[in-house]
N, C-alpha and C positions, 0 to 999 in steps of 0.2 A: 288331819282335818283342819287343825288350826292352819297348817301352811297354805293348805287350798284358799281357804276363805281371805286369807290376805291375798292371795296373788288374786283372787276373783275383785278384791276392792282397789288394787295397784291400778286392774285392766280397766276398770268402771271411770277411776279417776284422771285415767289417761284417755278417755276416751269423749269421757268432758273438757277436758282440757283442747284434745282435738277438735272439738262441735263448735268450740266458744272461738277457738284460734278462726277456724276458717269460717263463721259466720261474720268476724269481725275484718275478713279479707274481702269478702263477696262484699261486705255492708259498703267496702271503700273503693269497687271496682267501677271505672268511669269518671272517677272523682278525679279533680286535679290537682296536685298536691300545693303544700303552700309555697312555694319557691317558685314555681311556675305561675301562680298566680298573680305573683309581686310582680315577677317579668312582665307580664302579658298587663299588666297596669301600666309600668311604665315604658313600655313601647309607644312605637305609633303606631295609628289605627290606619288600615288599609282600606282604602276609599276603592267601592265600587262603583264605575262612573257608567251612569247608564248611555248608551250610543243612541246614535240620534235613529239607527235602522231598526230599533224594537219598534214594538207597533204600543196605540196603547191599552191592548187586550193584553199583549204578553205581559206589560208593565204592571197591570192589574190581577195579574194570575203569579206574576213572581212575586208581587207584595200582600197578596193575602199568602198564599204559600208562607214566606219568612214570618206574617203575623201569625201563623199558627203553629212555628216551631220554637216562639219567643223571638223574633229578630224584630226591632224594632225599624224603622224606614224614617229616614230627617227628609223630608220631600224638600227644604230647602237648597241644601248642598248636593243633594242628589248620594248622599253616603251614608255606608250603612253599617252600624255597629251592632255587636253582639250584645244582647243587655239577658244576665244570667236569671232564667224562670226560678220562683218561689218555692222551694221545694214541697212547701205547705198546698199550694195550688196544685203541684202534679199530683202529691197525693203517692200511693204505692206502685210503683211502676211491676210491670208483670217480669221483669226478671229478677225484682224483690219476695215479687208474691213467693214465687217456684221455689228461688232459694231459701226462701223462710221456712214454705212448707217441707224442703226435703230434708234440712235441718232440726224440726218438727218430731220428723218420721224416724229419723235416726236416732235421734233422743230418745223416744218413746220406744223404739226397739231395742236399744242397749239396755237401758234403764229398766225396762220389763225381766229383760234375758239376767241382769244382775237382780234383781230381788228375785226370780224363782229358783236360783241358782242357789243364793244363799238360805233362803227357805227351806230349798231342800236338802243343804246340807245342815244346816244348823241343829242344834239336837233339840229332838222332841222332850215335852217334860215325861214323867214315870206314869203316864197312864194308857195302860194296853201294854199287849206282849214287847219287848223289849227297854221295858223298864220296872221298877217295883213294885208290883201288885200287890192290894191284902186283895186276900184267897177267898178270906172268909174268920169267923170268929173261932176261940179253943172249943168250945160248947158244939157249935159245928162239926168240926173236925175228930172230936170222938165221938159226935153220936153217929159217924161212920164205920169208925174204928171200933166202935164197940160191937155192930154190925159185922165184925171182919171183913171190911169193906174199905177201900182206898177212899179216900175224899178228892174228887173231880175236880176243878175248876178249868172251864174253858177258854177262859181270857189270858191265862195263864200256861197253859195247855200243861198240864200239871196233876200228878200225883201226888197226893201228902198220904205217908201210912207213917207209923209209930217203930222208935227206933229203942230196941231194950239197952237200957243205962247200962246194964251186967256184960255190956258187951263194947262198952265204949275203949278201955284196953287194947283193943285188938285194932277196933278203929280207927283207931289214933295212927295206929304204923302206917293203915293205909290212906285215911284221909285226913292225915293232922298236915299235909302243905297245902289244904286248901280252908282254910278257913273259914269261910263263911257256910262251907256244906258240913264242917265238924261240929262248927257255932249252932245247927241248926239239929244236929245229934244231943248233941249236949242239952237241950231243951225240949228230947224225946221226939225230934221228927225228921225226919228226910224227903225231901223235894225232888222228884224222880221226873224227868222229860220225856212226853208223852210219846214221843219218835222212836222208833229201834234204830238201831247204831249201825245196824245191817247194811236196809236200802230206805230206810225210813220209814218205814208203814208206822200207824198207831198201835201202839200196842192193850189188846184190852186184859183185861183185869180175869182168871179163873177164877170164880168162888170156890171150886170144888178143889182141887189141886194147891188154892191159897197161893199162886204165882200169878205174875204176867208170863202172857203165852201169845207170841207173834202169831197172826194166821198165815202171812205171806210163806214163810218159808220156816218156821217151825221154832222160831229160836225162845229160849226159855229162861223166866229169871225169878229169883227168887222173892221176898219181900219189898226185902230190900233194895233189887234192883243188882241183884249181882246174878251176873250169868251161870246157868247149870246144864244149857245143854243150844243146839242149833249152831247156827254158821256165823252169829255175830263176833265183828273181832272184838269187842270187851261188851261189859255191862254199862246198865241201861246209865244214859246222860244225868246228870242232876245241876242243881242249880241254890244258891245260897239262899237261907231263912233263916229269919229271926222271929221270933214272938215279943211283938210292944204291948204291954196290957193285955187287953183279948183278944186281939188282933195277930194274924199270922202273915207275914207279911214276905214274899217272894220275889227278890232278883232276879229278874227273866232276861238282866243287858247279859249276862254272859254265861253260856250254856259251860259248863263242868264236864270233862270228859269220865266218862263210869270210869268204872273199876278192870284190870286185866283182867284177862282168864282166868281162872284159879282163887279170884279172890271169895272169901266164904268166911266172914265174920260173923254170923249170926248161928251159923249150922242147922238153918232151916229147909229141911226137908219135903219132899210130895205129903198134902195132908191129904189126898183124895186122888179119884181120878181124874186125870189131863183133860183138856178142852181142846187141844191141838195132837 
């Protein structure tokens, strides 16, 4: 992530660099630089001698003509010098306008493409699924549990049921290299991901049976979230919790892979009949 976002700021800065190089190339095209202008000072001036076969319509059609391109006319000597127009009086000539505006356009097109770029990769703060959610309060969450009843939250997409301490021994072998899912045993709860592991269906809740019971395709898991029967290849996902105050609070950046086949730390059992 970090690499992307620099090279996205290498590209932006290089790309200013480009806009400014060649607007300041176009700004000086037509111009005559200073060494040529020295020269052309101290030359001689190249007299055009008017012939005696113009008429004097054409003499009057050549000399507004050169007065409108800046050429002044010495009607004494009959010659005729270049005298350089006020850049102030011309004003924005039209192959300034273009190239300012397509200069403009490019700007405004990179500069766009780099802030929605970075936008979207930059990381969001923890609010909504894929960062730390609180769930909901303790008081909350047992008076579902008291229910025999999972505690919901959909922002979360999450499961919280009650994890028996009398069983944290066992636990330990299987989820003590995950940390934050052990941290969240150890404080009586487990954070279960509301997807099967399968093909992803929601998985809902049996009251009767006291399992999750996939409807898609049959697969079955215990309280806890550890598989007991169907075509999932492990148990159901979870994700790390802590409890701050009264607050229950849910790491949703990184889903937890369940538990293998076979694993059964709690040795809870069908309480009822199946839903699936």
């Amino acid at each position: 992530m970090a690499i992307i976002i620099v090279a996205i700021v290498v590209v932006l800065a290089g790309a200013v660099v480009f806009l400014l190089a060649a607007g300041r190339r176009r700004a000086t095209t037509g111009r005559l630089s200073r060494e040529t202008r020295q020269r052309d000072a101290g030359a001689p001036s190249t007299e055009i001698v008017a012939t005696g076969d113009a008429t004097a319509d054409a003499r009057a059609r050549a000399d507004e003509s050169k007065a409108s391109t800046g050429l002044a006319t010495r009607r004494g000597s009959g010659v005729v010098r270049y005298e350089p127009v006020d850049p102030e009086e011309i004003g924005v000539t039209r192959r300034q306008f273009f190239n300012r505006g397509i200069l403009t356009g490019l700007g405004l097109g990179v500069g766009g493409f780099g802030a929605a770029a970075l936008a979207f990769l930059w990381p969001s703060g923890a609010s909504g699924f894929g960062g730390k959610i609180n769930v909901g309060s303790v008081s909350d969450v047992q008076a579902s549990i008291d229910k025999k009843e999972p505690y919901y939250n959909a922002s979360a997409k999450v499961y919280i049921l009650p994890y028996p301490k009398q069983d944290l021994g066992k636990a330990k072998k299987v989820y003590g290299i995950e940390p934050g899912v052990f941290a969240g045993m150890e404080a009586g709860y487990v954070a279960l991901y509301q997807k099967c592991p399968h093909l992803g269906c929601r998985v809902p809740w049996c009251a009767t049976s006291q399992w999750f019971e996939c409807p898609c395709h049959g697969s079955k898991y215990n309280r806890v979230g550890e598989k007991k029967g169907g075509p999932a290849p492990r148990g159901m996902d979870r994700f790390a919790l802590e409890v701050s105050g009264n607050s229950i609070l849910v790491d949703t950046a990184v889903v937890v892979q369940g538990p293998p086949i076979g694993t059964d730390t709690t040795g809870q059992g069908q309480e009822g009949a199946a839903c699936v």
